[in-house]
ZAGUTOR-56294 format. One record per residue: residue in one letter; z, x, y of N, C-alpha, C in turn. Coordinates in steps of 0.2 Angstrom, whole numbers, plus 5000, padded with zeros to 4 digits. Last residue first. Example, Ala and Ser with C-alpha at 12.3 -4.5 7.8 and 13.67 -1.06 7.14 Angstrom:
2
S503550644989503650684995503950645000A503950664972503950624978503950664984
END
This chain:
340
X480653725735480053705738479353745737X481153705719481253755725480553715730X482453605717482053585716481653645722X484253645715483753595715483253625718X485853655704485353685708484653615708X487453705699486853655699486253675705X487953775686487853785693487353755697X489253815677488853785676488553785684X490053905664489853925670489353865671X491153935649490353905652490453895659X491854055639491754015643491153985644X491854125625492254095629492454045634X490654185624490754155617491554105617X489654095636489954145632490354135628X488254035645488754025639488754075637X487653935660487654005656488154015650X486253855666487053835662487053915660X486153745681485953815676486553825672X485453585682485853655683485453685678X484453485681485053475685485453535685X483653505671483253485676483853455682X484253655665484053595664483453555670X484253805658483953755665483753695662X485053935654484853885652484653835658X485054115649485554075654484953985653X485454255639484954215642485354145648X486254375636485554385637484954315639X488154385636487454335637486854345637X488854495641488954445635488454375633X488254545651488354595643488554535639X488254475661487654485658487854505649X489354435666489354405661488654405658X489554535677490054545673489754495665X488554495689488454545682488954575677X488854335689488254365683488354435682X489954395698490054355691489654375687X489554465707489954495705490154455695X488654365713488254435710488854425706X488754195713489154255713488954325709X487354085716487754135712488154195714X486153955719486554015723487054055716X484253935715485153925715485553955718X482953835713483253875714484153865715X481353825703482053815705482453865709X479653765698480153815702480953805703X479453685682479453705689479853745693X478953825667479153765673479053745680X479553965662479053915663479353865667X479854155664480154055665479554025667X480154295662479454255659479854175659X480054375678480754335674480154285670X480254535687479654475681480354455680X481054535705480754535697480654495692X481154555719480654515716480854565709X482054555733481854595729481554545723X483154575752482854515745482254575742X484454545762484054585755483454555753X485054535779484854505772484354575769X486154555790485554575789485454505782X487354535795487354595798486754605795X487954405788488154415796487654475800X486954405777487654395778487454395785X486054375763486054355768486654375769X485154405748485754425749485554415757X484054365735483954335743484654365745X482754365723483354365727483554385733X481854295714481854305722482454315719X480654315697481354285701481754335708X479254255691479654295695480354285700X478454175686478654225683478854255685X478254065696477754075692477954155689X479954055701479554045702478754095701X481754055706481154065698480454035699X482754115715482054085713481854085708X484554155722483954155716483554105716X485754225734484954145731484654185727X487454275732486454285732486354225728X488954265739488154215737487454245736X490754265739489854295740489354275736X491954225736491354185741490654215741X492454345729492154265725491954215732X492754415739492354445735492054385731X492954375755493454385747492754385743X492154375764492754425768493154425759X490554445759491054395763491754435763X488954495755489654515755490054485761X487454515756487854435756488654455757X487154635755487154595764487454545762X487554665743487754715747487754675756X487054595735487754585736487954615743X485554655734485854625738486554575738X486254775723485954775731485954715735X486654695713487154735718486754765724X485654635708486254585711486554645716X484954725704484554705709485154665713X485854755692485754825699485454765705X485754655684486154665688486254725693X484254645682484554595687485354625690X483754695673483754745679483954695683X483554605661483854685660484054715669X483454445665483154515666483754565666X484054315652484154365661484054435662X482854205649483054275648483254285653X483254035647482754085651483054165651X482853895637483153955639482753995642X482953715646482553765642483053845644X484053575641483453615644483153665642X485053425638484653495635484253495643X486253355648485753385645485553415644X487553335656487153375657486353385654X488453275651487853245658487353285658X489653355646489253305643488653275645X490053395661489653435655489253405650X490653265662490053305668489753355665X491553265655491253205657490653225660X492353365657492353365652491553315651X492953335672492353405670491953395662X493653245680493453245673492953315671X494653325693494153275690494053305685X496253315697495753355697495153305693X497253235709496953225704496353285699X498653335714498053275714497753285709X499653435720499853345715499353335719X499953595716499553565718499553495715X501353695716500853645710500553605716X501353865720501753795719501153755717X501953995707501453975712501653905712X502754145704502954085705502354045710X503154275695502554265698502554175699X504254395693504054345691503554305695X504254555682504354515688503954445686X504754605668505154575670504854515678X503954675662504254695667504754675669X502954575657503454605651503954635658X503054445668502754485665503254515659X502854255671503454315669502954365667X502754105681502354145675502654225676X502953945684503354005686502854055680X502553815696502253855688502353925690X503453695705502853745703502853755696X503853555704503453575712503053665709X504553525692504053485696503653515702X504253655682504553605684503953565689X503653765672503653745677504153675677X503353955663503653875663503553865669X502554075652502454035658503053965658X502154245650502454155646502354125652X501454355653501854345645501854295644X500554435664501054385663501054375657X500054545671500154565664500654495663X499554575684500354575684500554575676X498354535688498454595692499354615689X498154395686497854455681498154505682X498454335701498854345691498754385687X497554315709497954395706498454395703X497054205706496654255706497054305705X498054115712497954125703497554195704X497954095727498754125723498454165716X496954035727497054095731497354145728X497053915719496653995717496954065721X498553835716498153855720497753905717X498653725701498953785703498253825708X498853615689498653655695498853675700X499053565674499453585680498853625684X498853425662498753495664499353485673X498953325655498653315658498653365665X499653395646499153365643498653355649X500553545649500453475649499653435646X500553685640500353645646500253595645X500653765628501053715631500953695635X498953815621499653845625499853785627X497953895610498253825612498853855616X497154025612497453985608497753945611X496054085618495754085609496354055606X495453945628495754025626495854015620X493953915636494253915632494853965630X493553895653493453935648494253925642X492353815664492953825660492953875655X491853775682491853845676492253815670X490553725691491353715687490953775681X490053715709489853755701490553725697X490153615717489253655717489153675709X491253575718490653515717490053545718X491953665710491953665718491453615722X493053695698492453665701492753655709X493853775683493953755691493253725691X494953785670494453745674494653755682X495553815654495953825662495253805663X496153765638495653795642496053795651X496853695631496653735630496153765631X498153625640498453655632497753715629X497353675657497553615653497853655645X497653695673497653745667497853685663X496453735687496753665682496753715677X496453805701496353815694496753765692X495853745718496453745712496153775705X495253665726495453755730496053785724X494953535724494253595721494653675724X496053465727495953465721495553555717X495953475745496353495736496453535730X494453455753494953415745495253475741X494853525763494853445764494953415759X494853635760495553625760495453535762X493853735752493653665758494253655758X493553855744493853845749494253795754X493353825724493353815733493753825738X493353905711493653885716493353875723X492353975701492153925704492553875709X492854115701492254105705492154035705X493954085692494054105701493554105703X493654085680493854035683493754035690X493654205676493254195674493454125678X495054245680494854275683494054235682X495954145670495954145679495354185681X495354205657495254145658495454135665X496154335658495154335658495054275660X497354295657497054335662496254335667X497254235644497354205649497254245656X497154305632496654315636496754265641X498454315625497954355626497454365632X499254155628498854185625498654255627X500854145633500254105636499854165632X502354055627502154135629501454085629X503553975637503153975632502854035633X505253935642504553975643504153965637X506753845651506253845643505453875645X507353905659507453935653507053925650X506153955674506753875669506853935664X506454045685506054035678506553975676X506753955702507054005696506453975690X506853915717506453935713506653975708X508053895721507753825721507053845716X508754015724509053965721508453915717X508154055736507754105729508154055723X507254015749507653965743507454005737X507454145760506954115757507454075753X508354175773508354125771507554095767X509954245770509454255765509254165765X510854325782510754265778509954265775X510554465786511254455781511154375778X509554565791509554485793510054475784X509454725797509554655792509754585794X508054825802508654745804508754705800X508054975793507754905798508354855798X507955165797508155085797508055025799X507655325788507355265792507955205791X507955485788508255415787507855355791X507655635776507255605783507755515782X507755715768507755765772507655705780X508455655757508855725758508555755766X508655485764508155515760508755575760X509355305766509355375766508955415762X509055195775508755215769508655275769X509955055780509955125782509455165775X510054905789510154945781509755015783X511054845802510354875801510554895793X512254795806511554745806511154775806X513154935804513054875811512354825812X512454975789512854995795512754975801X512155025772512254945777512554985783X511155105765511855105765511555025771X510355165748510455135753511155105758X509455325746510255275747510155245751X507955375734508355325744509055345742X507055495730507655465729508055445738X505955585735506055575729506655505728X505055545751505655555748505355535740X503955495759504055575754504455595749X503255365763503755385763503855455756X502255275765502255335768502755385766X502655155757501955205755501755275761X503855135764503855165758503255215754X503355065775503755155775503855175770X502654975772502255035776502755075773X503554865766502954915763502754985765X504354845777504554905773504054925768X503554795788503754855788504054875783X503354665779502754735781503054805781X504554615779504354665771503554685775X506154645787505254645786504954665782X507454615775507254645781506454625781X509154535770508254545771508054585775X510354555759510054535765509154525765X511554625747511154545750510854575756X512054715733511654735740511254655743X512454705720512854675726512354675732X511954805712511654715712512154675719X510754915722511454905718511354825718X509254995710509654945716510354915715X509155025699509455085701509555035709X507554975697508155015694508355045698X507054805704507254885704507854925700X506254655697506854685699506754765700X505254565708505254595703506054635703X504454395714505254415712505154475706X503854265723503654325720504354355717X502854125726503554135725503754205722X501654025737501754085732502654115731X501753935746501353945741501553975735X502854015754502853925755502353925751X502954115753502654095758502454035759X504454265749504154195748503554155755X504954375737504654355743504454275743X506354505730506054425732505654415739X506954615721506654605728506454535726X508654625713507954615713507754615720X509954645712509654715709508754675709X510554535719510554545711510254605706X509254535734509954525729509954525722X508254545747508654605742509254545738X506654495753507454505753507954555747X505554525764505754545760506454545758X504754415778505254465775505154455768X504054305781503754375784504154415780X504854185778504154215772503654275775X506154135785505754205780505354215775X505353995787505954025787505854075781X503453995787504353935784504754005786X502854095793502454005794503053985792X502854225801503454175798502954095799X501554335797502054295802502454255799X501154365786500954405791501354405797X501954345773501554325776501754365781X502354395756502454415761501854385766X501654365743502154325745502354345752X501154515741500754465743501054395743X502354605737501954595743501754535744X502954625726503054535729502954545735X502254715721502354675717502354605722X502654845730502054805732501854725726X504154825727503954795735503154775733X504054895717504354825715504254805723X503455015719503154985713503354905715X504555055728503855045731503555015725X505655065721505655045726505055005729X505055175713505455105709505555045715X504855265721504555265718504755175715X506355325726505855295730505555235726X507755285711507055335715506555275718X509355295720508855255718508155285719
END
């Protein structure tokens, strides 16, 4: 078996691997049928190996086998079994970890249904363009989820909601599914093709073959639909050509421990727009012309987002309740009040 194929398909169902056992083997990495599997009681992961034998059952630590493999030299493993350890033969060097023979992730209980659909094109774009309005707050649920409905996907975190349209209808319930952020954010990272679910999750396939299983969040998500609608005309406001260098320097002190928590404050005030980057270790702040009439306002925003969606937008829109930004995809909406 080459290494390589080994290490491809461990770092795949990495991030199903927990750092300690919260449920029965969710620190490990298991082996059966010519696949790796992980699991963490959110997230469900599963790619296959060429050249793993399909007999071979058990599990090992899947930290320590990540590490050995990304260190490991060898061209080509064997694996062998020998007194409760699996043995990983190289030509020049052998390492071994403790198999653990009962496999206890539920790989039975989480399977692709048979019935799949294929998900659009841009479905990727649509989680990632999403992820910046996931919430953390675990007190409600609902806002730590991406809602994927037949023709759009949606998040909101009672400060910003995002949606973005994809450029085609997809099989999702009517009343849609949701599915944790944590987890969705690195969907894009997998190249996913189709997707099925049952009751407790939403299984989603690459070309590869691996499968990417998150589990479904049961509450309510709110109307957003309803709340867009609310919103009002307003006026447009150019977004400075030099705003996204200015985002990245003060990204720089705002920077959190996941890159979609980070927050620079924006001012608009008598033709000039503040920003503010604040963290633990200092703050930033920088003044450019911004030609906005009105009263002053202010807002918070993910540098990382405005500068991705500067190229697609040259203006963004204020009402007397938010800030609206629009592309030819999505809308970003951000409420904001009254600057002192």
């Amino acid at each position: 078996m080459k290494t390589e194929a080994l290490r491809v398909a461990v770092e795949k169902v990495k991030p199903g691997v927990a750092s300690r056992e919260i449920v029965e083997g969710s620190d490990q990495i298991a082996f059966t049928d010519g696949r790796v599997f992980s699991f963490n009681d959110e997230l469900a992961l599963s790619s296959p190996v060429e050249g793993l034998p399909k007999d071979f059952k058990g599990a090992v630590s899947g930290q320590h086998l990540a590490d050995f493999l990304s260190k490991s030299k060898e061209d080509t493993l064997e694996i062998e079994v020998d007194g409760g350890e699996v043995v990983f033969v190289g030509k020049k060097a052998e390492a071994a970890l403790k198999l653990v023979e009962e496999i206890k992730i539920p790989i039975d209980n989480i399977r692709m249904p048979k019935k799949v659909e294929a998900l659009p094109k841009d479905f990727a774009e649509a989680i990632k363009t999403c992820s910046y309005s996931v919430s953390g707050d675990m007190t409600r649920p609902a806002f730590t989820g991406i809602h994927l409905r037949p023709h759009l996907a949606e998040s909101f975190d009672n400060y910003r909601l995002t949606q973005f349209t994809y450029g085609k209808k997809v099989g999702f319930p009517d009343s849609g599914l949701l599915i944790p952020g944590s987890a969705a954010v690195q969907l894009p990272g997998y190249g996913v093709k189709e997707y099925g679910h049952d009751d407790s999750w939403v299984h989603f396939r690459g070309e590869d073959g691996t499968t990417f299983s998150c589990r479904r969040i049961h509450e309510t998500f709110p109307d957003l639909d309803r709340l867009v609608k609310g919103l009002g005309k307003g006026a447009s406001i150019p977004i400075p050509e030099e705003l996204g260098e200015a985002l990245s320097r003060a990204g720089v002190f705002a920077e959190s421990d996941f890159a979609h928590d980070t927050l620079v404050t924006i001012k608009i005030k008598d033709g000039v727009m503040i920003l503010r980057g604040e963290g633990d270790y200092g703050w930033y702040k920088e003044r450019i012309p911004c030609p906005a009439k009105g009263e002053p306002i202010t807002f918070s925003i993910n540098p990382h987002f405005l500068s991705e969606v500067q190229g697609v937008n040259k203006n963004m829109m204020v009402t007397d309740k938010a800030v609206i930004i629009r592309g030819s995809s999505f809308l970003h909406v951000i409420a904001l009040q009254v600057a002192e």
